[in-house]
RODO-2510 file (C-alpha; in nm, 4 decimals, decimal comma):
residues 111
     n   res          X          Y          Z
     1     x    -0,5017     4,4380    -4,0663
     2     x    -0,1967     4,2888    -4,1181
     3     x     0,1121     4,5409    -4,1346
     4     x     0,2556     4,5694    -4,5098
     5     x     0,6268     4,4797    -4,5700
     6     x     0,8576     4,8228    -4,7343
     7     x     0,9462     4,6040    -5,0463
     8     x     1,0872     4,7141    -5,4013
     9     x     1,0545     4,4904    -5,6870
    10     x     1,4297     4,5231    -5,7589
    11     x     1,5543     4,3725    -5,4329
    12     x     1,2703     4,1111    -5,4443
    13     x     1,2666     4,0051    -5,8118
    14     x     1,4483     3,6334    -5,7497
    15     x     1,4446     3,6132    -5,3629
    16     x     1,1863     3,3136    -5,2689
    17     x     1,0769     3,3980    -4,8600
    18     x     0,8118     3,3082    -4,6441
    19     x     0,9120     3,6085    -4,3763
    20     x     0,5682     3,7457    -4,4611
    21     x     0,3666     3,4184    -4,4710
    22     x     0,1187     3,4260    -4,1319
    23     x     0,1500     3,0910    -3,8903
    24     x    -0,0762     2,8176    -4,0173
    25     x    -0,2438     2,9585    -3,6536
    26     x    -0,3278     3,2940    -3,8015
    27     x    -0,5377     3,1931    -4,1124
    28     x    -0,8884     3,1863    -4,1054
    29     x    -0,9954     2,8085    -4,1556
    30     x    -1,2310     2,9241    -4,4166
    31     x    -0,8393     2,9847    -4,6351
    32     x    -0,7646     2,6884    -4,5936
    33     x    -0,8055     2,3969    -4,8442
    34     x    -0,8566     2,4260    -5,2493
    35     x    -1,1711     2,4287    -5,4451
    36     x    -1,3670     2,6482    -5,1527
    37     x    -1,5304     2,8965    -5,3863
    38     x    -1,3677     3,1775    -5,2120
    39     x    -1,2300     3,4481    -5,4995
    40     x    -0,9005     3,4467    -5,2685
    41     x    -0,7929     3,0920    -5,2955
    42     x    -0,9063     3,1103    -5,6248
    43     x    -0,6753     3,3745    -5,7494
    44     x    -0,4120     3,2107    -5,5752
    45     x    -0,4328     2,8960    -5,7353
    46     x    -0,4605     3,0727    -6,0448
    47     x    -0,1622     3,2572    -5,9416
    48     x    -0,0079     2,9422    -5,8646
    49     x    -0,0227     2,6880    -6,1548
    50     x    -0,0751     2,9683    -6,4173
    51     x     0,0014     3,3016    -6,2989
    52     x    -0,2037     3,5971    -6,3585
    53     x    -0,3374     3,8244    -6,6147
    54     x    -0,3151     4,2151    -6,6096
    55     x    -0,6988     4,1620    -6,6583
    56     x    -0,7021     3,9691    -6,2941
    57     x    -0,4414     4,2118    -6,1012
    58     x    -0,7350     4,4890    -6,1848
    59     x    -0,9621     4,3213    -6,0260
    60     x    -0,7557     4,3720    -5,6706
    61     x    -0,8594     4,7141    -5,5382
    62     x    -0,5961     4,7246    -5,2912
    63     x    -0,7390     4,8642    -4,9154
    64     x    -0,6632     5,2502    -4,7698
    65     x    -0,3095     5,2346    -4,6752
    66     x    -0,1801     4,9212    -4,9111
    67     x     0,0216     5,0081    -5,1876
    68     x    -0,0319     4,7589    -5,4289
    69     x     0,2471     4,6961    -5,5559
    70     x     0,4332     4,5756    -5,2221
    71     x     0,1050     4,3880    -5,1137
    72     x     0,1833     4,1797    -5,4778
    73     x     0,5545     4,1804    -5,4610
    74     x     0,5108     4,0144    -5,0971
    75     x     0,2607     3,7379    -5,2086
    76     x     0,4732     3,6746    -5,4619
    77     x     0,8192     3,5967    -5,2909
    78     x     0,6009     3,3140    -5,0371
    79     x     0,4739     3,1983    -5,3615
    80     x     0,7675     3,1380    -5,5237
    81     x     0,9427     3,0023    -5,2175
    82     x     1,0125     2,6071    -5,1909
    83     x     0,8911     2,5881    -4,8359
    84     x     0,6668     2,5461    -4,6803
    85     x     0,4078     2,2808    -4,8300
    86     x     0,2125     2,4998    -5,1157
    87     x    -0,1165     2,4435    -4,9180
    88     x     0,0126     2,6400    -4,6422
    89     x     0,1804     2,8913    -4,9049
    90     x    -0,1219     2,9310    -5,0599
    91     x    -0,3455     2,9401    -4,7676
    92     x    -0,1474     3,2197    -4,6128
    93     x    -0,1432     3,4463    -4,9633
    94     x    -0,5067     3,4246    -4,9875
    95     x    -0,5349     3,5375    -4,6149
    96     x    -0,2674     3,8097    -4,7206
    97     x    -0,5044     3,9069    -5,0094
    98     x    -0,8024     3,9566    -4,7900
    99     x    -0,5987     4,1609    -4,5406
   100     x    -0,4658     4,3893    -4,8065
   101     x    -0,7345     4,4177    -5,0559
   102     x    -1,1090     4,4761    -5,1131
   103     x    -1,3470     4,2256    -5,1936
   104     x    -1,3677     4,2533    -5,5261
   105     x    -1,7209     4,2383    -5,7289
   106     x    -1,6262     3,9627    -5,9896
   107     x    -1,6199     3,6482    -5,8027
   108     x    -1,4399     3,4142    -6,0508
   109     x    -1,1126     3,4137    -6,0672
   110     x    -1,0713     3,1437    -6,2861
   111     x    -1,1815     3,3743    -6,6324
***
């Protein structure tokens, strides 16, 4: 599993970064591309081009050792940053999200 950035929400809260974004070498091929039917890129994507929903954060059961609320505050500063192209941003956070969290028992995202 990939090791969790120490982040707080106050440092973070405007600061765009892809220090936490894996090589387009470390993602699973299987994260990569839109449209896959995998809950991860779907989130993301919701994430994305509509953000998300307190409703859809529930769903993310975060695994033994994550704390949440870094795990979120990290996806969210490569998410937010303008490099690099946002199919590699978003192909990296839904890797993140599989690293960090459970699989969760809804599949769709989209709701």
């Amino acid at each position: 599993m990939r090791k969790l950035p120490d982040l707080t929400k106050l440092k973070l809260s405007f600061w765009p970064s892809i220090k936490y974004l894996p090589s387009l070498e470390e993602i699973p091929e299987k994260f990569k591309g839109f449209n896959n039917g995998i809950f991860q890129n779907e989130l993301i994507e919701k994430w994305f081009f509509k953000g998300l929903k307190k409703d859809d954060i529930d769903l993310l059961i975060p695994k033994a050792g994550v704390d949440k609320n870094n795990a979120l505050i990290a996806i969210h500063v490569i998410l937010i940053s303008w490099e690099p192209s946002h199919e590699e941003k978003m192909a990296g956070a839904a890797f993140l999200l599989s690293e960090w969290f459970e699989e969760p028992k809804i599949k769709d995202a989209k709701q």
